[in-house]
C-alpha positions in Angstrom: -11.0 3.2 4.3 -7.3 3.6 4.9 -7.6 -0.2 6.3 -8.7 -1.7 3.1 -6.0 0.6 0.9 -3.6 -1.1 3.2 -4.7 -4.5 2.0 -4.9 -3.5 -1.3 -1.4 -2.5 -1.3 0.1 -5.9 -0.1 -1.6 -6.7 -3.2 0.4 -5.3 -4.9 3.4 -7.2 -3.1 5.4 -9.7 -4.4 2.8 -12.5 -5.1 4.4 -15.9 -3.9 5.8 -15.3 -0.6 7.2 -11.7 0.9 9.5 -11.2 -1.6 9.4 -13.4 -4.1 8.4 -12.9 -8.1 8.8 -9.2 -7.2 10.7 -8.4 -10.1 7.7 -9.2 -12.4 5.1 -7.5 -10.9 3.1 -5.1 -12.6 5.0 -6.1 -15.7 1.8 -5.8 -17.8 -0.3 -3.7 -15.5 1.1 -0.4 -15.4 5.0 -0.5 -15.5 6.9 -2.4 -18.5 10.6 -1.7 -18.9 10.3 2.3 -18.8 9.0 4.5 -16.1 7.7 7.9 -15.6 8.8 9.2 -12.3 12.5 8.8 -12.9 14.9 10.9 -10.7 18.4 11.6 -10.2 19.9 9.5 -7.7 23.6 9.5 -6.2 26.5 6.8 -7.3 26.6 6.0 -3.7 25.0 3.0 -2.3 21.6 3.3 -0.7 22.1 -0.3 1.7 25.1 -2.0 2.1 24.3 -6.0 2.9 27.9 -7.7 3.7 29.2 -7.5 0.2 25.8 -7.0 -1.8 24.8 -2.9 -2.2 21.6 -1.7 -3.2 22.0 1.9 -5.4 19.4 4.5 -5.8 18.3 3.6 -9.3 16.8 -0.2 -8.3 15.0 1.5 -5.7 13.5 4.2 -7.8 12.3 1.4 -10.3 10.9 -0.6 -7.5 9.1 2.3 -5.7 7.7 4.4 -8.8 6.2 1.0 -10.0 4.2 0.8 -6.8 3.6 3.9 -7.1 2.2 4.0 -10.2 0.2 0.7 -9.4 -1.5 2.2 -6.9 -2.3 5.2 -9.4 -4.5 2.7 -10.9 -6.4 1.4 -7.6 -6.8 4.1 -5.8 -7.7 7.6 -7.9 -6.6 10.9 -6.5 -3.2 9.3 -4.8 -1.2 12.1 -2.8 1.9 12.0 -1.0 0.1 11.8 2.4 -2.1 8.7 1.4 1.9 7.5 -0.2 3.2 8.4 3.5 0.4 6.7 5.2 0.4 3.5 3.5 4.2 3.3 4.5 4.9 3.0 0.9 8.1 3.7 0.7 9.4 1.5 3.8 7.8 -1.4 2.3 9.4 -1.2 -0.7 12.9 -0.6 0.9 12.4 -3.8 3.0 11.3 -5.8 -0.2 14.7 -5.2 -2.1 16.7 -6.0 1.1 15.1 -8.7 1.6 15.6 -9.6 -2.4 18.7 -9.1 -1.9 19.3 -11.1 0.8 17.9 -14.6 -0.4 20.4 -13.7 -3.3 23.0 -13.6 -0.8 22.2 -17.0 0.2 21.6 -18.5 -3.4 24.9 -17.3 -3.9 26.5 -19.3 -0.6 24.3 -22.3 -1.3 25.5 -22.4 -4.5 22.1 -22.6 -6.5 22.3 -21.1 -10.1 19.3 -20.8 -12.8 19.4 -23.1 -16.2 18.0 -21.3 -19.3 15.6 -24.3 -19.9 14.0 -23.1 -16.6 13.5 -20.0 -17.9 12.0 -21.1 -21.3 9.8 -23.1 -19.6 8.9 -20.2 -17.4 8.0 -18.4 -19.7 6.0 -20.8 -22.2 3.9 -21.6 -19.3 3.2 -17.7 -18.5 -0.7 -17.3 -19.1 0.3 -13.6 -21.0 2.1 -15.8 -23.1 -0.3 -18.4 -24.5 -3.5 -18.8 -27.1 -5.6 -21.8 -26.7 -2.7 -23.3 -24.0 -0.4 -23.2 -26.5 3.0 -20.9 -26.7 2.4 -17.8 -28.9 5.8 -18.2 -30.3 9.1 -15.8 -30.3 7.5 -13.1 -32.6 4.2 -12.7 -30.6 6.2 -12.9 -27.2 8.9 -10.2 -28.7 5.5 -8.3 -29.4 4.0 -8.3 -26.3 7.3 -7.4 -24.7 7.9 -4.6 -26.8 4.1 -3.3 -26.2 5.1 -3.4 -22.2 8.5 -1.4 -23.2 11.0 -4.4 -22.2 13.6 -5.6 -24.0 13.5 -9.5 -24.4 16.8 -9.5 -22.8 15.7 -7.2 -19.7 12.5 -9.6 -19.3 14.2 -12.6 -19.1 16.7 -11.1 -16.4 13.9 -10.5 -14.5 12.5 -13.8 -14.7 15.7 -15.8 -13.9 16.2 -13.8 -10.5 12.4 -14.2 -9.4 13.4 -18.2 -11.0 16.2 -17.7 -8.2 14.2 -16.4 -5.6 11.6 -19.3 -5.5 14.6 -21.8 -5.8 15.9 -20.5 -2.7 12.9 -20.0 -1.0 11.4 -23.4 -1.1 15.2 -24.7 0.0 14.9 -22.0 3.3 11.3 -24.1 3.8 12.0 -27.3 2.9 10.9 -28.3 6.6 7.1 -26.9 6.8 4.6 -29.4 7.2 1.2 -29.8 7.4 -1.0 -32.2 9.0 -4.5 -32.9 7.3 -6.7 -31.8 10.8 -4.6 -28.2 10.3 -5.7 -28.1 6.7 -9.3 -28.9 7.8 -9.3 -26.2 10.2 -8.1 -24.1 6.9 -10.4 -25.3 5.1 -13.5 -24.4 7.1 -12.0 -21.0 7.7 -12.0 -20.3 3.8 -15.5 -21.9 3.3 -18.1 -21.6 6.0 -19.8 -18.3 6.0 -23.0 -17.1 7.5 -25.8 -14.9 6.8 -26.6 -12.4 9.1 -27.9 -9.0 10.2 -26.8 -6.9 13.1 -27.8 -3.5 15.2 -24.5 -1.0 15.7 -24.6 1.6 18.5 -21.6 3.8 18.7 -20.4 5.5 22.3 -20.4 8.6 20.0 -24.2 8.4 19.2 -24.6 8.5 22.8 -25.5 12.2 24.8 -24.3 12.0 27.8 -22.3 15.2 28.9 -22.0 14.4 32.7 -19.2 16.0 34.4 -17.2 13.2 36.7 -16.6 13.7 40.3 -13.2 13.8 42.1 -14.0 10.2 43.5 -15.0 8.8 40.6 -11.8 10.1 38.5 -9.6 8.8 41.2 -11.2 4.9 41.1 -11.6 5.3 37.5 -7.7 6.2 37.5 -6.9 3.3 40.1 -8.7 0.2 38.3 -7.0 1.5 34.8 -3.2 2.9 36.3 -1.6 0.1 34.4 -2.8 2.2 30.8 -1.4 5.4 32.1 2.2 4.9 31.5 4.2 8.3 30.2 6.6 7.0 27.6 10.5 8.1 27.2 10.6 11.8 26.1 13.6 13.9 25.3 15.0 16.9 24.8 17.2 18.9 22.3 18.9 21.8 20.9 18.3 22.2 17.7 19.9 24.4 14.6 17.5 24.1 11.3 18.1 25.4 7.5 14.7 25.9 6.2 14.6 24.8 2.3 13.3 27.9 1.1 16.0 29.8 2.8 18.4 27.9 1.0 16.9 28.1 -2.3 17.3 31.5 -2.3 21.0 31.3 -2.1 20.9 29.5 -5.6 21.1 30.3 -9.0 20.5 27.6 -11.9 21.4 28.9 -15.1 20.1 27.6 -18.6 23.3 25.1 -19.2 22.9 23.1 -16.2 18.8 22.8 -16.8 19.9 21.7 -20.9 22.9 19.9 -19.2 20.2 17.9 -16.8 17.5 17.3 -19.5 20.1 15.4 -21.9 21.7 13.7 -19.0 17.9 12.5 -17.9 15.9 12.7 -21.0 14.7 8.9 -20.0 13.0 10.8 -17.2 10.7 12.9 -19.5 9.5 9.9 -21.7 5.7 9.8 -22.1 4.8 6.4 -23.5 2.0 5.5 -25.5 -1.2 6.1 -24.0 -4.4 4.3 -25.6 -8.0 5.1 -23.8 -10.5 2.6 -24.8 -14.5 2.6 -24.3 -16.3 -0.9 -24.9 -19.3 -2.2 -24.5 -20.2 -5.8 -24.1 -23.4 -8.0 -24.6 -22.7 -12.3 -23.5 -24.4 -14.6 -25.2 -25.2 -18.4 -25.4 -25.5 -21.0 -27.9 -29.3 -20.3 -28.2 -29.2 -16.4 -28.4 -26.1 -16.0 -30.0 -27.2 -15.1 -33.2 -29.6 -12.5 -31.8 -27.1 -11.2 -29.7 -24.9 -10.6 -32.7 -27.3 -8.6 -34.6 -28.4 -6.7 -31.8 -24.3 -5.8 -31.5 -24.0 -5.0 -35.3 -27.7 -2.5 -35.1 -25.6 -1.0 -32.0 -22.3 -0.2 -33.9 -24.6 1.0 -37.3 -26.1 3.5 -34.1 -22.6 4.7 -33.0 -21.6 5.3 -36.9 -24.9 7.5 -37.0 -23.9 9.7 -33.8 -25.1 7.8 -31.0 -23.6 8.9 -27.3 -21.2 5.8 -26.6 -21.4 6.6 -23.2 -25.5 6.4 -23.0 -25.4 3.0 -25.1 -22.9 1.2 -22.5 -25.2 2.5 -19.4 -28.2 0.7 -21.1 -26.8 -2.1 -23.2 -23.5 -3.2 -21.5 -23.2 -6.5 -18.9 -19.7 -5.8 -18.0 -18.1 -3.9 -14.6 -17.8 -0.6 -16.7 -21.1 -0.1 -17.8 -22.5 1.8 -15.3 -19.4 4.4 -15.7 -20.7 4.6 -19.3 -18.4 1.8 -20.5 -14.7 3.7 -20.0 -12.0 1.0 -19.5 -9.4 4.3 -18.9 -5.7 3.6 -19.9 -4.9 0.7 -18.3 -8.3 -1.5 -17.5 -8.5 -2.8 -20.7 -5.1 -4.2 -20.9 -7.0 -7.4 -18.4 -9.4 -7.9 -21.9 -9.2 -10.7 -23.4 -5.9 -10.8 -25.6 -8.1 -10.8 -28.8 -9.6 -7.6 -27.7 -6.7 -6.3 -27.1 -4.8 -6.7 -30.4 -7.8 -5.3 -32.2 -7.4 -2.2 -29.7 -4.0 -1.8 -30.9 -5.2 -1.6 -34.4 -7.6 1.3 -33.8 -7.1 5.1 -34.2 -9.0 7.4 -32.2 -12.6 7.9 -32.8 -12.7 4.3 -34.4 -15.0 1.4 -33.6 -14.7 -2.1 -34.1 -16.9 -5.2 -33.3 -15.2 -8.3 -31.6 -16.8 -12.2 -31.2 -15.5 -13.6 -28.0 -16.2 -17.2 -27.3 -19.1 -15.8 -24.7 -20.3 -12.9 -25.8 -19.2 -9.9 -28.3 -18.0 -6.2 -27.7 -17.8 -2.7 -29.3 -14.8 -1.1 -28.8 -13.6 2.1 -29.2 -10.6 4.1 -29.2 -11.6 7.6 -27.0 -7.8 8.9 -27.0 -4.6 7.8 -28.5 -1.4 9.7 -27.7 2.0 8.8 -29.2 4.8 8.3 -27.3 7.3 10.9 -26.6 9.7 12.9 -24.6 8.6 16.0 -23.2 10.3 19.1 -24.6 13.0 21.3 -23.0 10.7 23.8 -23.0 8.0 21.9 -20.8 9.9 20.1 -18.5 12.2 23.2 -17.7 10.5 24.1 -14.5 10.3 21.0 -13.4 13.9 20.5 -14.0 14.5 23.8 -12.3 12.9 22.9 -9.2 15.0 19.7 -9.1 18.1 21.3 -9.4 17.4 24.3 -6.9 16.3 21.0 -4.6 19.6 19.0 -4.9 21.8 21.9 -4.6 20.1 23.8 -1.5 20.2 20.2 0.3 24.1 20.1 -0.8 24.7 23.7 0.5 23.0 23.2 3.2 24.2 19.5 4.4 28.1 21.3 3.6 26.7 24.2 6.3 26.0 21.7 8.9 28.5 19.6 8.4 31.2 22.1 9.2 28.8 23.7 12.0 28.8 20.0 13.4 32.4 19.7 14.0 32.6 23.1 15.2 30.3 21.7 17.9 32.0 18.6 18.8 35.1 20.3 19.5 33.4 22.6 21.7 30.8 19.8 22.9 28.2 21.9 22.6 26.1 22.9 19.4 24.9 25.9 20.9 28.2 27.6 21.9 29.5 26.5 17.8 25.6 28.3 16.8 26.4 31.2 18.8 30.2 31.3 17.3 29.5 30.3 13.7 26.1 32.9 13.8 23.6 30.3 13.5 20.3 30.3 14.8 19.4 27.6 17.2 16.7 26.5 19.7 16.0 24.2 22.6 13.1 21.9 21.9 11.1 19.3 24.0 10.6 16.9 26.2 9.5 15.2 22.8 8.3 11.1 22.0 10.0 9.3 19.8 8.3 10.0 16.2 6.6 13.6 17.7 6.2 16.1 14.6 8.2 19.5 15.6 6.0 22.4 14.2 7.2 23.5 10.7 10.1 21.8 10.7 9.4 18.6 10.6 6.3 17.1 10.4 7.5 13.4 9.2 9.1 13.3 12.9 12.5 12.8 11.6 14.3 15.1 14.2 12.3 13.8 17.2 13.3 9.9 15.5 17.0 11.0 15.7 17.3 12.6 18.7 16.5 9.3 20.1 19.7 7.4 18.5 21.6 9.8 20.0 23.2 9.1 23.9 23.4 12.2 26.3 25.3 14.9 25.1 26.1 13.7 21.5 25.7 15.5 18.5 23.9 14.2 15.4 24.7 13.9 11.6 22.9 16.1 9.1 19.2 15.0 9.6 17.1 15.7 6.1 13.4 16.6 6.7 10.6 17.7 4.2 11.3 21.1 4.9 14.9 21.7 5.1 17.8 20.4 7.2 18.4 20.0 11.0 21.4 19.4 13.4 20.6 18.6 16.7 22.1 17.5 20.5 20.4 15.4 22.9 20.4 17.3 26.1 18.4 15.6 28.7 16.5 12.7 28.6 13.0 11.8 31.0 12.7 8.2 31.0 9.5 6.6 30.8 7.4 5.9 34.3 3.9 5.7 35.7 2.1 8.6 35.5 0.6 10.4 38.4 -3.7 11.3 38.3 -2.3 14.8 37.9 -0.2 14.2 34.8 -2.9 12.6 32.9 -6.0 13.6 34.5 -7.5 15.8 31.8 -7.0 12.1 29.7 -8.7 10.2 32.5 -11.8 12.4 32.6 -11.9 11.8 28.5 -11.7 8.2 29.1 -14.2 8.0 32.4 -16.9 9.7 29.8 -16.0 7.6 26.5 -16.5 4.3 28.8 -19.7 5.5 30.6 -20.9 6.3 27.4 -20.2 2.5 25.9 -21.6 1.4 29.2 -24.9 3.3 28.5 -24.7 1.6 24.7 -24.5 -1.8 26.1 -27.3 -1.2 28.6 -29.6 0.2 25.7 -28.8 -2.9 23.2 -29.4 -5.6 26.4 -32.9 -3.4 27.1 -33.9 -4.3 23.5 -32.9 -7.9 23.5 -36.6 -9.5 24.5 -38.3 -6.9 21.6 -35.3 -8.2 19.1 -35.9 -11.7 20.2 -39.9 -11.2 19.5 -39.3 -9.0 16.1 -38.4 -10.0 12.8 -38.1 -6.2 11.5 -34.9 -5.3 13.0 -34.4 -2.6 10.4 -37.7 -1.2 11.9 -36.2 -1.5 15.4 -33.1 0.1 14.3 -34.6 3.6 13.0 -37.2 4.1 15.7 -33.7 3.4 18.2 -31.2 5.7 16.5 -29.5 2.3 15.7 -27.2 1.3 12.5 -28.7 -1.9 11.0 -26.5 -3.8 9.0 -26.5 -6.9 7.1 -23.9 -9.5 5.3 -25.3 -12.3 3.0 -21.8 -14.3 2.8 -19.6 -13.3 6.6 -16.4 -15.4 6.3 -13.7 -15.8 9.5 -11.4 -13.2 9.3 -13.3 -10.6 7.3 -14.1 -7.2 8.0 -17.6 -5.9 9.5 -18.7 -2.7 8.2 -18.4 0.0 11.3 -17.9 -2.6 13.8 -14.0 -4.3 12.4 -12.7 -7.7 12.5 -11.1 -10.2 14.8 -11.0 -13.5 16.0 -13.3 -13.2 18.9 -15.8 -11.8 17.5 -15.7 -14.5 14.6 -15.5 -17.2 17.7 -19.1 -15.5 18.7 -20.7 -15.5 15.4 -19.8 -18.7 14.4 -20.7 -20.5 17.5 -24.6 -18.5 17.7 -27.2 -20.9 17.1 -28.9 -19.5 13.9 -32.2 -17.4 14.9 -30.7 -16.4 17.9 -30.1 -13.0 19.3 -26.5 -12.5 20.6 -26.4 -10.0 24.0 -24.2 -6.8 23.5 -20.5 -7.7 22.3 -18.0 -5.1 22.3 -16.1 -3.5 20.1 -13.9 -0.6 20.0 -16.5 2.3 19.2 -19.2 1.1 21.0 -22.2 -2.2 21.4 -23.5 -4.3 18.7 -25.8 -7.2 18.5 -26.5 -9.8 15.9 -28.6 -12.6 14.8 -27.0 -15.2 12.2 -29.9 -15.8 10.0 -28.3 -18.8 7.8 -25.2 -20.8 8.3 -23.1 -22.4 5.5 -20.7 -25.4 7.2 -17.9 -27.4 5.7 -18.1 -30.3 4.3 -15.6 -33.6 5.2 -16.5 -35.2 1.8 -15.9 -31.8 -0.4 -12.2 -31.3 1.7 -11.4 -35.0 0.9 -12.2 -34.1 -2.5 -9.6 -31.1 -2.6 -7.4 -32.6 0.1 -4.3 -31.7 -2.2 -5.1 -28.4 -2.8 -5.7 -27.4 0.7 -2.7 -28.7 2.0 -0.7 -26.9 -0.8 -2.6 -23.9 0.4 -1.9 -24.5 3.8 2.1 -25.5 3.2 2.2 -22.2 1.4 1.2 -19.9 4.1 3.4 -21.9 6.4 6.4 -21.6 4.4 5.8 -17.5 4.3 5.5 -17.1 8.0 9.3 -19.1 8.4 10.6 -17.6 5.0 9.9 -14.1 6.9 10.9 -15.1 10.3 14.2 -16.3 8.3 14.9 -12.8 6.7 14.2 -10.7 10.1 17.3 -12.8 11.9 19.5 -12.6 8.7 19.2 -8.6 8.7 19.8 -9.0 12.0 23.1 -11.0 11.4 23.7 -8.8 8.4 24.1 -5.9 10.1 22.3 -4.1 7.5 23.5 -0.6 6.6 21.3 2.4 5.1 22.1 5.6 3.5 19.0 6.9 5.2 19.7 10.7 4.0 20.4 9.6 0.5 17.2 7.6 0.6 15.2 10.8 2.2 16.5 12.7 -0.4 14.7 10.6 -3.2 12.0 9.9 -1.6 11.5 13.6 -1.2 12.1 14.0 -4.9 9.4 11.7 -6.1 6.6 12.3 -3.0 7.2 15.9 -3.9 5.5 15.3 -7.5 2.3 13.9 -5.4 1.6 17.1 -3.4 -1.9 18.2 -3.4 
């Protein structure tokens, strides 16, 4: 699951190569010119590229639009799906790496015209009726519905203008020859049908307890796996949040103070839910069609459940949730749709012809936009402000405890002195959690910047505030059978386990081979069966994954066929390809063109990215990595389940 958030989430990355056209995305998704998870961020830059600096608020705008993308994917977003999804890296990387190719547009000299950018924007698809421009008052409109200034949007769109200049300069030398854009091509169009049997090691009972002998070999033909990596230790002082925020006090001017300095932050905008539902048409039944639509609406007007009427009327992708196109959804309507939305008040219905069919729309909820109250956004504003200042108090704590500790070299003598309480910690990896202090691994990550002996800066975590000294390190060497052997046994058992799947999937190859009904086979076996009516290269197998090989195996089966036992990570599977689609010369001939463009593309991503990694390199990028912390624990904080 996590796996296919990932891939929705580079989705949600800049759409032409890496970084490029990021400063338009989501325009009229989710995000506009305004924002909703605004925070307070410091005047100090967050990265420093030679002469270029990146400051809190850019980042802010970048994240909280992903962010609030992926509000709309993925329902019930928290701040450890956020974490997982490495979120807030890849957006850090993004606007370095933005940042960069300005750099170089600014050293090579290229420059945007503003006839580029009106003919941008009159070939914008948003922007258009029948092909043609809407013209400056409809495009003002629609930038004004989005909450952008005409001025902001067109900012935007000559640095993404920028970006793509300097891009396609960077790649000028990709090529493609036409037998690489035929392998492509077959890639992205044959597929096959097919049905396969899934037995996991874990459906296996096998509880047998291994023998001395048999740990040792096992240990012996895998040694090369059991390597102990680099672990280190510490001593450690930590300032628990909590603690600190008990040594504040907010009074009612700073929280009024905050609030007018911020009020941006507490802007609501316009929220419009819209129900619809939608019955196509053709030339012959159109005029049925239409009078079924109009007998509908006269139905709603009389009473009728909205809800029940889309579930057994509608043909579109909402009707099964009772035709509810949320807040958002319906914005990717047809633009006709969509300005009779705008029209309606809540509770109101309207009917709409569409070139192929004709909806019923309604407006469910309608909220004016608005900025919250003092009054309600006081304890939020409270909580920010005891935040900022126990981190302050407490990075000013450190700080001084820290040079205490260098003159002494040693931050347990300055503890001891100053009346601090410290610990020793470890051996620790590189990343390893430390109990309830830091579960992100920021200490442990630290620690291992540091050489022997040297004290850190003021680390931020989650929960509070650390200062630490590396103290001895254990480099990383072959593990003994001892020091691993309660692994070994685990991994003796997990592999005679897939040994006993693979012997129990070859047992059943002649029955599979003389069977038609594999789904049959499958339940009297305590087997999954699965099946795919359109398998591509490169595409993910329910339970079983993807990856080349096994792609190199399906493709190659002669169809009607049973495969023996291929491997995978959890266990066995076999599979019989029941129909295969192939390429065709004549149809890639026919879209030569487009296939090398495709191809050139992909090209020119993989060198435009290999391009950026030695530039930061050469850079010598520079991050305010507790300043960044710092926000990023003030907006994941408002994700907490």
């Amino acid at each position: 699951m996590l796996k296919a958030m990932r891939r929705n989430v580079k989705k949600l990355s800049p759409s032409l190569w890496l970084v490029i056209a990021a400063f338009i995305i989501a325009i009229f998704a989710v995000w506009g010119g305004g924002g909703r998870l605004g925070v307070m961020g410091s005047e100090k830059p967050l990265v420093i590229i030679g002469q270029k600096k990146i400051y809190a608020q850019d980042y802010i705008l970048a994240l909280r639009r992903q962010i609030e993308a992926l509000q709309s994917e993925f329902k019930g977003l928290d701040r450890n799906l956020i974490e997982q999804l490495g979120l807030t890296q890849r957006v850090l990387q993004e606007l370095i790496q933005q940042n960069l190719l300005f750099e170089m547009a600014k050293e090579m000299g290229i420059e945007v015209t503003e006839d580029e950018v009106r003919e941008r924007i009159m070939s914008l698809p948003v922007f258009q009726r029948d092909g043609q421009f809407v013209g400056f008052e409809e495009y003002r409109r629609i930038l004004e519905w989005n909450r952008m200034s005409v001025t902001e949007f067109e900012e935007s769109l000559k640095k993404d203008i920028l970006l793509n200049k300097v891009g396609l300069l960077l790649t000028a030398n990709a090529t493609v020859r036409e037998e690489e854009a035929w392998e492509n091509y077959k890639k992205n169009n044959e597929s096959v049908r097919l049905e396969y049997l899934v037995l996991e090691k874990n459906k296996i009972n096998f509880q047998e307890t291994p023998g001395s002998r048999e740990i040792e070999d096992f240990f012996n033909r895998h040694q090369a796996r059991y390597t102990l990596p680099e672990k280190r230790q510490g001593y450690l002082v930590f300032l628990p949040l909590s603690d600190l925020i008990k040594e504040i006090k907010i009074n009612e001017a700073e929280i009024e103070k905050y609030y007018e300095d911020h009020k941006e932050q507490f802007r609501e905008p316009e929220t419009i839910r819209v129900s619809r539902i939608y019955l196509p048409f053709t030339p012959e039944n159109k005029a049925a069609v239409l009078d079924q639509a109009r007998s509908l609406l006269n139905r709603l007007k009389e009473g009728a459940d909205f809800a029940a009427l889309a579930r057994e009327f509608s043909k579109d992708e909402k009707a099964s949730q009772g035709g509810d196109w949320g807040e958002w959804d319906w914005q990717r309507l047809d633009s006709t749709e969509q300005n009779e939305i705008r029209k309606l008040e809540k509770g109101q219905d309207t009917l709409v012809e569409l070139p192929e069919g004709v909806s019923i729309l309604r407006v469910t909820e309608k909220k004016e936009a608005r900025v919250r109250s003092l009054a309600e956004a006081r304890e939020q504003i409270k909580s920010i402000l005891e935040d900022q200042k126990a981190r302050e108090l407490g990075t000013n704590k450190l700080k001084q405890l820290a040079r205490i500790a260098r003159k002494e070299k040693s931050l347990e003598a300055a503890a001891r002195k100053s009346g601090y309480k410290g610990e020793s910690f470890g051996p620790v990896k590189e990343g390893e959690a430390i109990s309830d202090k830091d579960q992100a691994g920021f200490i442990s990550r630290s620690l291992f910047s540091l050489k022997e002996k040297e004290i850190s800066e003021v680390i931020p975590t989650f929960e509070g505030l650390a200062l630490v000294q590396l103290t001895a390190i254990t480099k990383a060497h072959p593990a003994t059978l001892e020091e691993v052997r309660s692994e070994v046994e685990k991994d003796w058992l997990e592999a005679r386990k897939k040994e006993l799947a693979r012997e129990k999937l070859l047992a059943l190859k002649p029955k599979l081979e003389s069977n038609s009904d594999w789904e049959k086979i499958a339940r009297e076996n305590n087997l999954e069966y699965k099946t795919v009516n359109e398998h591509k290269r490169d595409q993910y197998l329910s339970v079983v994954g993807d990856s080349q090989p096994f792609d190199q195996l399906i493709f190659s089966q002669p169809s009607g066929t049973v495969s023996d036992p291929v491997e995978f990570e959890g266990g066995y599977f076999v599979f019989r390809v029941l129909e295969k689609k192939e390429a065709s010369r004549e149809e890639f001939h026919k879209n030569l063109k487009e296939e090398m463009n495709n191809l050139i593309t992909a090209k020119r991503n993989l060198l435009l990215s290999s391009f950026l990694a030695r530039l930061q390199e050469e850079k010598k990028v520079r991050l305010n990595s507790q300043e960044i912390q710092k926000i990023n624990n003030e907006i994941l904080a408002r994700f907490e389940r």
